[in-house]
DOMILO-372755 format. One record per atom (N, C-alpha, C): residue number from 1; atom name; x negated, y, z negated. Coordinates in Angstrom, 3 decimals. Layout:
BEGIN
+-----+------+----------+----------+----------+
! pos ! site !        x !        y !        z !
+-----+------+----------+----------+----------+
! NUM !   CA !        X !        Y !        Z !
...
+-----+------+----------+----------+----------+
END
This chain:
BEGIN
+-----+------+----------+----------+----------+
! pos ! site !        x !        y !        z !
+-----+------+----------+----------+----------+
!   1 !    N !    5.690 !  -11.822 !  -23.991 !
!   1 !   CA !    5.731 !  -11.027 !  -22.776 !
!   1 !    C !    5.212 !   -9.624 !  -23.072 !
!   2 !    N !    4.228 !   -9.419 !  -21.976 !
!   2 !   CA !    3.658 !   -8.015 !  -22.543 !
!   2 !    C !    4.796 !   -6.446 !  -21.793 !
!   3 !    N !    4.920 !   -5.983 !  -22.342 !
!   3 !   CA !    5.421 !   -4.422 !  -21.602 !
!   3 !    C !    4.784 !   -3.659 !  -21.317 !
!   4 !    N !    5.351 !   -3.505 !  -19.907 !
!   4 !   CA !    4.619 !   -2.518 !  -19.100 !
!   4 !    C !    4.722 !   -1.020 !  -18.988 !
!   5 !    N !    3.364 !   -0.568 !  -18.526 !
!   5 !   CA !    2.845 !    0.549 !  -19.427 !
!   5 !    C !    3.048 !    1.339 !  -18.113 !
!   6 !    N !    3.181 !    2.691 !  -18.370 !
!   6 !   CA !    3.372 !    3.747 !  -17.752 !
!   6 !    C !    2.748 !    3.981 !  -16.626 !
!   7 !    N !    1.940 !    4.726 !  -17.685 !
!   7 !   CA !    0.845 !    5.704 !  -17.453 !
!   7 !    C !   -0.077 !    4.757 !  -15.627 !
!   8 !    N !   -0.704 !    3.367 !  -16.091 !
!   8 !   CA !   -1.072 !    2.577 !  -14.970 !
!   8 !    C !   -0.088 !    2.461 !  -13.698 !
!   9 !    N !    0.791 !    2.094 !  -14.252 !
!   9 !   CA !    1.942 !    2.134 !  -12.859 !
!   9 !    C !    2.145 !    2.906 !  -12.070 !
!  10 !    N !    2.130 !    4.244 !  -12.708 !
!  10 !   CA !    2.524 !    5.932 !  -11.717 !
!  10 !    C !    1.235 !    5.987 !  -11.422 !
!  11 !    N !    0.267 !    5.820 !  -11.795 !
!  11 !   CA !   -1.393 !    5.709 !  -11.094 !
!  11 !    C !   -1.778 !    4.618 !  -10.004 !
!  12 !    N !   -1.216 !    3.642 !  -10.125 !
!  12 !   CA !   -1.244 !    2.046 !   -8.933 !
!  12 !    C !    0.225 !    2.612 !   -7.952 !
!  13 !    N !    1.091 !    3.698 !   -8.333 !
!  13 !   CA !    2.093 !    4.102 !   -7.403 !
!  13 !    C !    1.689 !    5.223 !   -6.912 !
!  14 !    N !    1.105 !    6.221 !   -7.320 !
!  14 !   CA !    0.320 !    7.463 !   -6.708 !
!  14 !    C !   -0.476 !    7.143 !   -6.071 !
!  15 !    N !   -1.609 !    6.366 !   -6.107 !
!  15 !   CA !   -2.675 !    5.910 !   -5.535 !
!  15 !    C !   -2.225 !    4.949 !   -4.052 !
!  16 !    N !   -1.322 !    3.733 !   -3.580 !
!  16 !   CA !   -0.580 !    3.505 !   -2.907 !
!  16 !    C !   -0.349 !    4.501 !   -1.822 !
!  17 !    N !    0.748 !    5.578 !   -2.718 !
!  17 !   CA !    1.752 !    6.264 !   -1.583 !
!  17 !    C !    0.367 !    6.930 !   -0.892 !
!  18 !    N !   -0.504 !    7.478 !   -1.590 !
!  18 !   CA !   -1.580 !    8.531 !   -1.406 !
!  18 !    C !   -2.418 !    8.135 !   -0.142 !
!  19 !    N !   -2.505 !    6.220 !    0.086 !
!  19 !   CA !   -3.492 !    6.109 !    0.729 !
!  19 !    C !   -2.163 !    6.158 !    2.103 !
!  20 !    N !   -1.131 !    5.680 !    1.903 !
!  20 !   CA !   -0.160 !    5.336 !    3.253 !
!  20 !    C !   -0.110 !    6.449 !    3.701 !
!  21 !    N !   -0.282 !    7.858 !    3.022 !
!  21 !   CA !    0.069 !    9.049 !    3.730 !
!  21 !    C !   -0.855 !    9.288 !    4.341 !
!  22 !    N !   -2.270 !    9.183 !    4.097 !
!  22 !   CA !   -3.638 !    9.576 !    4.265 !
!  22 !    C !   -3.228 !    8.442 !    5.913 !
!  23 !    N !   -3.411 !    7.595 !    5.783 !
!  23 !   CA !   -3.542 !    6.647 !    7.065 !
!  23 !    C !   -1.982 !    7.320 !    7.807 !
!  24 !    N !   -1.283 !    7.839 !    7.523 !
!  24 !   CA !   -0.094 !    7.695 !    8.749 !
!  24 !    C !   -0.509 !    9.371 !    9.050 !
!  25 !    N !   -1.560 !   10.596 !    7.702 !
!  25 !   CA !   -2.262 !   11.538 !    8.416 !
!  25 !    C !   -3.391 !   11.417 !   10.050 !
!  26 !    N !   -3.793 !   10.151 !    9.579 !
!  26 !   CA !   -4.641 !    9.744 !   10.613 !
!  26 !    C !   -3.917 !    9.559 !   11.942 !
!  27 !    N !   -3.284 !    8.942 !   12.014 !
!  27 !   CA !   -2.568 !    8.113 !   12.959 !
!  27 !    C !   -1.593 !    9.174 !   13.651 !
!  28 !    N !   -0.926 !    9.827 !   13.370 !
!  28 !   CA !    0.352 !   11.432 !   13.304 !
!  28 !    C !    0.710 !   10.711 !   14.736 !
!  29 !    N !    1.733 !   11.470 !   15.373 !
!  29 !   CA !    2.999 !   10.801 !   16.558 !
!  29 !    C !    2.019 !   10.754 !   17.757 !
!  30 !    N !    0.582 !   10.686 !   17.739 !
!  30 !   CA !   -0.251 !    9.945 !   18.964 !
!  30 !    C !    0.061 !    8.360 !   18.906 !
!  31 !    N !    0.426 !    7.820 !   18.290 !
!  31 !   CA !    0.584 !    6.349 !   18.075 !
!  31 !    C !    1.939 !    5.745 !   18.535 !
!  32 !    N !    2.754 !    6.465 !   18.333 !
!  32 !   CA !    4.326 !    6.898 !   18.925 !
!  32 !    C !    4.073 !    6.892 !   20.614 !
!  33 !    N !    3.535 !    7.551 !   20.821 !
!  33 !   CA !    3.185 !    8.432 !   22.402 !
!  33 !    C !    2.891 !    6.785 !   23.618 !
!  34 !    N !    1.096 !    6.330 !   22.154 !
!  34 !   CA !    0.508 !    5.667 !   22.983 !
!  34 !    C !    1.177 !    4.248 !   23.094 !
!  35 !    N !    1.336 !    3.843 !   21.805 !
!  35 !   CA !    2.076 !    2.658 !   21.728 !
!  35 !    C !    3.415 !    2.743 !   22.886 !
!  36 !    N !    4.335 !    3.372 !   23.103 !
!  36 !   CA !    5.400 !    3.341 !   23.612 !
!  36 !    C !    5.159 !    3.280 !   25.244 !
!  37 !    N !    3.624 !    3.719 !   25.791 !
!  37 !   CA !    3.223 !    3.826 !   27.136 !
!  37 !    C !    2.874 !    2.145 !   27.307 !
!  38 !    N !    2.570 !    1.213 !   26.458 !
!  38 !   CA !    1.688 !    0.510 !   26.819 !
!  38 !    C !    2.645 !   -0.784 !   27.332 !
!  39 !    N !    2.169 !   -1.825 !   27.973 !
!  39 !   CA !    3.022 !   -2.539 !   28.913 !
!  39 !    C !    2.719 !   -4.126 !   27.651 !
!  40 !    N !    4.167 !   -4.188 !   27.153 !
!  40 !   CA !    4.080 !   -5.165 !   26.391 !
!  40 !    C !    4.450 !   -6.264 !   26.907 !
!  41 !    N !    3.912 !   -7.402 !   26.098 !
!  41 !   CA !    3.824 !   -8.938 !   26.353 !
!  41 !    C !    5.777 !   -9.555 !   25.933 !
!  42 !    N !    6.271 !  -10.987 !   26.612 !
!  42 !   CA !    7.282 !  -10.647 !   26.180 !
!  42 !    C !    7.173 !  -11.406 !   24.987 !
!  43 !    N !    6.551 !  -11.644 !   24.176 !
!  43 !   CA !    6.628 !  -12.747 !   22.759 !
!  43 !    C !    6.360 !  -11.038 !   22.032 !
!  44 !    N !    6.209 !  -10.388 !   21.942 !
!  44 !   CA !    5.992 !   -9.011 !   21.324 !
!  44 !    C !    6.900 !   -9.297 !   19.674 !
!  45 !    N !    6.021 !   -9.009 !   18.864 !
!  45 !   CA !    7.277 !   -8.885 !   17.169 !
!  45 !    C !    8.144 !   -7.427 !   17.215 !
!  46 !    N !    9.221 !   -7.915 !   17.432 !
!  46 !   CA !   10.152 !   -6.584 !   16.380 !
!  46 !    C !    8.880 !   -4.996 !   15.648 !
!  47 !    N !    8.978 !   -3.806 !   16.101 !
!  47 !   CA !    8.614 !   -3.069 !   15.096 !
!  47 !    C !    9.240 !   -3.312 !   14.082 !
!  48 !    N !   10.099 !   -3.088 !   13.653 !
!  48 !   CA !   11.165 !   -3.440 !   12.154 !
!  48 !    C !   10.214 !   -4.601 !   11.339 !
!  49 !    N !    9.599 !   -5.574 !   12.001 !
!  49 !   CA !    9.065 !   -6.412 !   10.862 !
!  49 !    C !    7.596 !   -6.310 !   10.931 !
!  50 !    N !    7.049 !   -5.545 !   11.552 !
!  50 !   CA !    5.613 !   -4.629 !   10.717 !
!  50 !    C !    6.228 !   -3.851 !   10.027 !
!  51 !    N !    7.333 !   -2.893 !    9.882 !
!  51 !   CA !    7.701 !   -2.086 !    8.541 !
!  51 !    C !    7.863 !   -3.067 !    7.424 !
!  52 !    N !    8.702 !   -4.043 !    7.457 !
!  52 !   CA !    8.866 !   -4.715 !    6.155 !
!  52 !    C !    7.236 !   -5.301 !    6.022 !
!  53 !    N !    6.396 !   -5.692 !    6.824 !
!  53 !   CA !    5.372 !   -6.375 !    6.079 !
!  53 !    C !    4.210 !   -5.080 !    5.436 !
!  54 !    N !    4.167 !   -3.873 !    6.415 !
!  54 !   CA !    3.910 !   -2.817 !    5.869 !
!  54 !    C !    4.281 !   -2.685 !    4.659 !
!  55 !    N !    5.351 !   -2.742 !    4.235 !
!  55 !   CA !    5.803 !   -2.203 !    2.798 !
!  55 !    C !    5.853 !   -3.529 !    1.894 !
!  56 !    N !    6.111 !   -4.724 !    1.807 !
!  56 !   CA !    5.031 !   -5.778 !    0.878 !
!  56 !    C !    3.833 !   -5.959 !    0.927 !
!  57 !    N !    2.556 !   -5.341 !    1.931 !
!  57 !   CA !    1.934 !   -4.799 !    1.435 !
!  57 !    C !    1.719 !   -3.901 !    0.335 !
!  58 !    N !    1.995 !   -3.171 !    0.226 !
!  58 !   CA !    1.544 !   -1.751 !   -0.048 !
!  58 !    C !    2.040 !   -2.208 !   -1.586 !
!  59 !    N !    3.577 !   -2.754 !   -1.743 !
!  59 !   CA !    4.022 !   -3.119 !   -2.967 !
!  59 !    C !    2.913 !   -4.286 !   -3.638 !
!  60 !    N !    2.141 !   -5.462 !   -3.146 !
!  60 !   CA !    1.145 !   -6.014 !   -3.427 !
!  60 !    C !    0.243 !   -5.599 !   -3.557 !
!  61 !    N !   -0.310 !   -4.364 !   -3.115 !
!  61 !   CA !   -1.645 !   -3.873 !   -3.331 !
!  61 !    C !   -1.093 !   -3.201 !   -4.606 !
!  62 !    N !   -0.288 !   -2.166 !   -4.938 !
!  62 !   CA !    0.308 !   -1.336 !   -6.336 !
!  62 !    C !    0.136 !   -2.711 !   -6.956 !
!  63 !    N !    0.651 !   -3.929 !   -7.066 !
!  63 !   CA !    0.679 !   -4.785 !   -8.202 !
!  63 !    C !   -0.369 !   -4.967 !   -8.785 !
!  64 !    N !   -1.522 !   -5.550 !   -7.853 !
!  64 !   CA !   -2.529 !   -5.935 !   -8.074 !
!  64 !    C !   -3.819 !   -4.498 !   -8.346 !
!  65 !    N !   -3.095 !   -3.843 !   -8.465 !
!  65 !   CA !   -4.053 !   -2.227 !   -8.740 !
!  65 !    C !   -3.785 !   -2.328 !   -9.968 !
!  66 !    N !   -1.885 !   -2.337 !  -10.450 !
!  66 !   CA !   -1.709 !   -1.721 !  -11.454 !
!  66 !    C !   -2.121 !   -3.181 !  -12.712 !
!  67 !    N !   -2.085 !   -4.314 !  -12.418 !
!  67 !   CA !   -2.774 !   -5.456 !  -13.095 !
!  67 !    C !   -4.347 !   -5.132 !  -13.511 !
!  68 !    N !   -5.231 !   -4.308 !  -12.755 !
!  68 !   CA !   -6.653 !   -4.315 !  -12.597 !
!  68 !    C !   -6.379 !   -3.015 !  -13.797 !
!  69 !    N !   -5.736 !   -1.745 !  -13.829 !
!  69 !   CA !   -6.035 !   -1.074 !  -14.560 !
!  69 !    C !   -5.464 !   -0.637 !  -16.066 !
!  70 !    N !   -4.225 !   -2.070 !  -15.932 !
!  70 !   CA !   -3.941 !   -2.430 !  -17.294 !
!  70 !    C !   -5.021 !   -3.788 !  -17.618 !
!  71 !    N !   -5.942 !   -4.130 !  -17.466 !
!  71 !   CA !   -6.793 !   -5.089 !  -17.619 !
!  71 !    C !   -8.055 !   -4.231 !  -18.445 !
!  72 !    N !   -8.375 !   -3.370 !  -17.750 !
!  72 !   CA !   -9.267 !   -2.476 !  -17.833 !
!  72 !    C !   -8.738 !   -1.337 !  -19.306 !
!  73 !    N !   -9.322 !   -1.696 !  -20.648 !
!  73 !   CA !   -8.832 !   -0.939 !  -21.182 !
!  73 !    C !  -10.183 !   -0.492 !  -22.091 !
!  74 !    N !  -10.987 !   -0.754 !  -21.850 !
!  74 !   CA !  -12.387 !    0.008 !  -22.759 !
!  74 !    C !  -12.763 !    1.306 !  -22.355 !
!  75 !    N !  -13.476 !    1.995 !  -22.737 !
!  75 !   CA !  -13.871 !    3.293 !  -22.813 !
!  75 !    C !  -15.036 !    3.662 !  -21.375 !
!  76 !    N !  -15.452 !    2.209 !  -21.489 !
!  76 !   CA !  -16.965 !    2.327 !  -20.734 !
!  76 !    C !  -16.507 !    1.784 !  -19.381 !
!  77 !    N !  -14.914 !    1.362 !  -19.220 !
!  77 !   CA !  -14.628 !    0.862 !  -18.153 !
!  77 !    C !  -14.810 !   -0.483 !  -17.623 !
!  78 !    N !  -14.871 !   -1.107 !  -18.614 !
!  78 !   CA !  -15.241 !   -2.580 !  -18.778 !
!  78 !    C !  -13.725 !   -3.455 !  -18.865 !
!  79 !    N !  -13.568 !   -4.265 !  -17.928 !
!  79 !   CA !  -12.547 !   -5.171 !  -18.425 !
!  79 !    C !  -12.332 !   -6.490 !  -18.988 !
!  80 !    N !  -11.249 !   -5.856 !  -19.836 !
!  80 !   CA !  -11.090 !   -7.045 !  -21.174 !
!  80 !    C !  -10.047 !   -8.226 !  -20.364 !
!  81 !    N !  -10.133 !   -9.358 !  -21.005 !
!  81 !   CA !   -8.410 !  -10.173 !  -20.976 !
!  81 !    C !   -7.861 !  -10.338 !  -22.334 !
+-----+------+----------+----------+----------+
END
């Protein structure tokens, strides 16, 4: 079993939070406003379970970041297995 390394993780976790903030910069309480005006269907999902799939996202994308840049360990940026 290999152990996991730092340095990649807080970089596949910085990189993550960095982009969710950047997109919820985009988005700011116009989405709140508009969404809440609009005349919904009644099969409509729960907000609550776009947050949870929101956030296994985001935890799947960090995995698969932080897999790609512990993979990646040459100089020239080349990845090894």
């Amino acid at each position: 079993m290999r152990s996991l390394r730092i340095a990649p993780l807080l970089v596949a976790i910085a990189i993550c939070v960095l982009f969710a903030l950047f997109g919820n910069s985009l988005v700011g309480e116009s989405l709140g406003n508009w969404y809440g005006a609009l005349d919904k269907p009644w099969f409509l999902v729960p907000l609550w379970a776009f947050y949870i799939v929101g956030a296994v996202y985001y935890v799947l994308f960090a995995t698969v970041l932080y897999r790609i840049l512990v993979h990646v360990d040459s100089r020239r940026g080349r990845a090894t297995s």
